[in-house]
N, C-alpha and C positions, 0 to 999 in steps of 0.2 A: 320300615320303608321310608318314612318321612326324615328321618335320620339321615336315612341312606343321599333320601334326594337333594336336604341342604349339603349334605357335605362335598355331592357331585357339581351343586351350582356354586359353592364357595372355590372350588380349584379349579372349576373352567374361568370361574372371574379371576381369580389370580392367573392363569395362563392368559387368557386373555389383556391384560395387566402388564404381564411383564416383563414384554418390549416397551412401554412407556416407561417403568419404571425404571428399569436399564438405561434408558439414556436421559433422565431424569438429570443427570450429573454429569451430561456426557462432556459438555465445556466447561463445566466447573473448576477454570484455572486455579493454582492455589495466588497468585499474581493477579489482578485488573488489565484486559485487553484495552491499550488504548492506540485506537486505529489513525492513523495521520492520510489528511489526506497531499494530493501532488498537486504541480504547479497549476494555476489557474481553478484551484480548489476552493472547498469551504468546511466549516461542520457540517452545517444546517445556513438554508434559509428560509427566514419567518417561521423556522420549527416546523417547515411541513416537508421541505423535500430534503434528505440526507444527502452526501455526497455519496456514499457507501448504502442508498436507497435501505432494504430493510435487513442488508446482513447482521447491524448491531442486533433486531431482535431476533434474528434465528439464533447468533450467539445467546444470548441471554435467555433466550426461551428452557434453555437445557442448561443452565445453573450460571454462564459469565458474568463476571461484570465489567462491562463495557463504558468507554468513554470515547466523545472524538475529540480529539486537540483541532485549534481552530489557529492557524500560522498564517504567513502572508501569500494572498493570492499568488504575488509574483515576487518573488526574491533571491537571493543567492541560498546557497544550502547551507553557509554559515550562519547567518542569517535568521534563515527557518529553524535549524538547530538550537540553537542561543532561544527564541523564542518555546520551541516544544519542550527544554530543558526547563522553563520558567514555570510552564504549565505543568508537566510532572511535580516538579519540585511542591507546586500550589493544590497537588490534591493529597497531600499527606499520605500516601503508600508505600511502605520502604520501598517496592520494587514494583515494576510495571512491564509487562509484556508489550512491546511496540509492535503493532502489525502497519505494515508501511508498502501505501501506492504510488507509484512512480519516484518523483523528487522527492515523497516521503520516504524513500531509502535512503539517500544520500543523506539528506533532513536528520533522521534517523542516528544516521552513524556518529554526527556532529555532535548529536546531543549523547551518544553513547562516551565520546570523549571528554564531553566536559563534567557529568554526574554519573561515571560509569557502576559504583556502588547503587542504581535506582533502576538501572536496565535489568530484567533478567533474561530480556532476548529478543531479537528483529528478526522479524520476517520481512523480507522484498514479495512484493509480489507488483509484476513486469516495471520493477523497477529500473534506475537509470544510475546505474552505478559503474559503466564507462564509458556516458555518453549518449549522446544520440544523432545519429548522421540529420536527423530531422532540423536538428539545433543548429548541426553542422551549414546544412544549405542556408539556414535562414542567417544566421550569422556573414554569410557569405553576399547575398545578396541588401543587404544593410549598410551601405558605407557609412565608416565609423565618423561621428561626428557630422551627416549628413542631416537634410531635413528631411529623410523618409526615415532616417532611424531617432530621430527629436518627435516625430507626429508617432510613430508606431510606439515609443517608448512612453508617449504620453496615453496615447489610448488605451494600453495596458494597466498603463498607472489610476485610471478615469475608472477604469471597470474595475479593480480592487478594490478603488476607493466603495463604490457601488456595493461589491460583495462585502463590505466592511458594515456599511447601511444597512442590507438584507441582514446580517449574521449577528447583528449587534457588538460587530468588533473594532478592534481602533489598531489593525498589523499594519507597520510601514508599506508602501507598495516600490519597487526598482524593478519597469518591465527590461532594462537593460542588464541588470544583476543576474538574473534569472536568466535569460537566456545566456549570457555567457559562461555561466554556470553551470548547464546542458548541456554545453556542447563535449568533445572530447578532449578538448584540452583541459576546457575548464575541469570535467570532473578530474582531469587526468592530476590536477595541480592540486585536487582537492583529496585523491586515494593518496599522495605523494604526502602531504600535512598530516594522513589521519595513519600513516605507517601501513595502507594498504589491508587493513586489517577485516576480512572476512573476503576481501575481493581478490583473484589471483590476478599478478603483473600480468605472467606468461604466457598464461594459455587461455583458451575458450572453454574453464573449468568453471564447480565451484572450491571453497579451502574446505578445511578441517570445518564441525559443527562448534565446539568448543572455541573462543577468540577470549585472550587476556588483556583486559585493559585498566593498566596501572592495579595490576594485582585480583581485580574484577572478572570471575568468568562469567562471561555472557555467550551467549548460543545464538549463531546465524542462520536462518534459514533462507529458501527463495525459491516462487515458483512462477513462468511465466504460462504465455498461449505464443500459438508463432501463427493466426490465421487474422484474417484483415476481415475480408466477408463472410457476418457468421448467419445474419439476420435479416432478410429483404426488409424488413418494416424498421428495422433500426435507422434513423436518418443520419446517425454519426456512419454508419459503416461507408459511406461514399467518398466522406472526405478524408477517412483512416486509408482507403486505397489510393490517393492521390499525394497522400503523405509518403504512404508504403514504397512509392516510386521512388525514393533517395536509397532503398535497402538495395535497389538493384535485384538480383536472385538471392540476399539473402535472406535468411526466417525472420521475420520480424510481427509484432503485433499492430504495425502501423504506425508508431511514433518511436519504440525503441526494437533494435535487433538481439534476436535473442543471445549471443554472446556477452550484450552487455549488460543481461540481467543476472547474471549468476553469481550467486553470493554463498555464501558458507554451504552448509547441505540440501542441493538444491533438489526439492522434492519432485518436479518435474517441470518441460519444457514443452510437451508435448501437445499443448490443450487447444482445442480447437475454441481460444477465444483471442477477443483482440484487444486494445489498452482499455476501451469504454466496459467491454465486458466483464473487465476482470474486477470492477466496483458492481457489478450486477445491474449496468443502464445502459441503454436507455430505459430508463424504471421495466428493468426484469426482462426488454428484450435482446436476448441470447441466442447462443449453438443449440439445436437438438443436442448436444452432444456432449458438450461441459456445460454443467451447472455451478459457475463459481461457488456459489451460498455452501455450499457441499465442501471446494476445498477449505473454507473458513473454518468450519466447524472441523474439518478433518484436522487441520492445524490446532486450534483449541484443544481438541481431545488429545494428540500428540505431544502440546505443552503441558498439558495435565499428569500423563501417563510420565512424564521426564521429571515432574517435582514442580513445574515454573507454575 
């Protein structure tokens, strides 16, 4: 009997067990996640607040290893690229899964072209990779060479420098680079340099998952939210709805429309978040409804289950 009763308490602790242990590995990339953040970004400041608040350790709780690349607050995506390409380059990985917010797409791609043998694959998520009408109007209202666009291009430049202080970084700041870099021209000149490669010309698609570069297969992914207000207690969602008004009726997440996040296999479009959301802030307030942390991991375990 006493036989009987260890052997009944050792298989319920193992059942009990082994959902934990199951996902134990569940992001255990065979590649290093390194997430980039987007314009007016950071890694970390002073080591307490993330950009990407505590997705890295949901990642890592279940086997990743995670890094965040720390680029210029405000820059062009060549720019950002050439710098996130320095920072791969400096953690000795042959290859690196890029998981990429906003201008971290474009960011992203730049750097897939210069060290494409170190990519194993970009994720967009509501990224800005044709554009953004947001970029559009503000560019618009800026005359070029004006003293509102010298005082706004400095005050950008003043707050980088700042986030440079908080982050312990030293990234050039050009709040004019940056935005003319966002807008649809600019990325439009910048899909045109980079052979278009994960992004379609013609349609409101995403391309093939599989993208060749200089010999290099690397795997595109991207997924957006298309809702503006997801959260009364969020104090960003007010000013995402005031942004939202350049989309007119179209889907957008507040700063980019969802046509122009779609990139290689685009996992979905559907999610009821909006551009703050989809880093999981204001620190975790969200949708009832999408829980970013969830698409990370679900990505994670999808590059795993692929080989990356």
């Amino acid at each position: 009997m006493r036989k009987l009763i260890t052997f009944a308490v050792i298989m319920g602790c193992i059942v009990l067990a082994s959902p934990t242990l199951s996902h134990a590995s569940y992001t255990n990339t065979k590649h290093p996640i390194v997430l980039v953040h987007g314009v007016t970004g950071f890694n970390t400041i002073g080591g307490l607040i993330n950009y990407f608040h505590n997705i890295p350790w949901n990642l890592e709780r279940s086997g990743a290893r995670v890094y965040s690349a720390s680029v210029s607050f405000v820059n062009s995506s060549e720019q950002r690229g050439q710098q996130l390409a320095n920072y791969v380059n400096g953690l000795g990985h042959a290859k690196v899964n890029l998981m990429a917010h906003s201008q971290g797409a474009p960011t992203s791609r730049v750097t897939a072209s210069l060290i494409p043998h170190k990519i194993a694959s970009i994720t967009s998520i509501n990224g800005v990779n044709k554009g953004s009408k947001v970029a559009d109007v503000v560019r618009g209202i800026l005359p070029p060479g004006s003293y509102v666009e010298g005082g706004a291009d400095a005050i950008a430049n003043a707050l980088g420098d700042l986030v440079n202080a908080l982050s312990s970084s030293s990234n050039p700041q050009d709040g004019l680079a940056a935005l003319e870099t966002l807008t649809t021209r600019g990325t439009t000149a910048l899909n045109d340099a980079l052979g278009w490669k994960g992004v379609n010309r013609y349609s409101c698609a995403g391309t093939s998952e599989d993208q060749w570069i200089n010999g290099n297969r690397i795997k595109f992914f991207s997924w957006t939210g298309k809702s503006v207000f997801t959260n009364w207690t969020d104090v960003t969602d007010p000013f995402l709805g005031v942004t939202a008004l350049a989309f007119g009726n179209e889907d957008s997440d507040g700063l980019v429309g969802v046509c122009a996040t779609k990139m290689g296999n685009v996992i979905g479009t559907h999610y009821d978040m909006n551009h703050v959301d989809a880093i999981n802030h204001l620190f975790g307030a969200r949708s009832w409804w999408t829980n970013p942390v969830s698409l990370y991991r679900s990505q994670a375990n999808r590059l795993k289950n692929r080989g990356l």
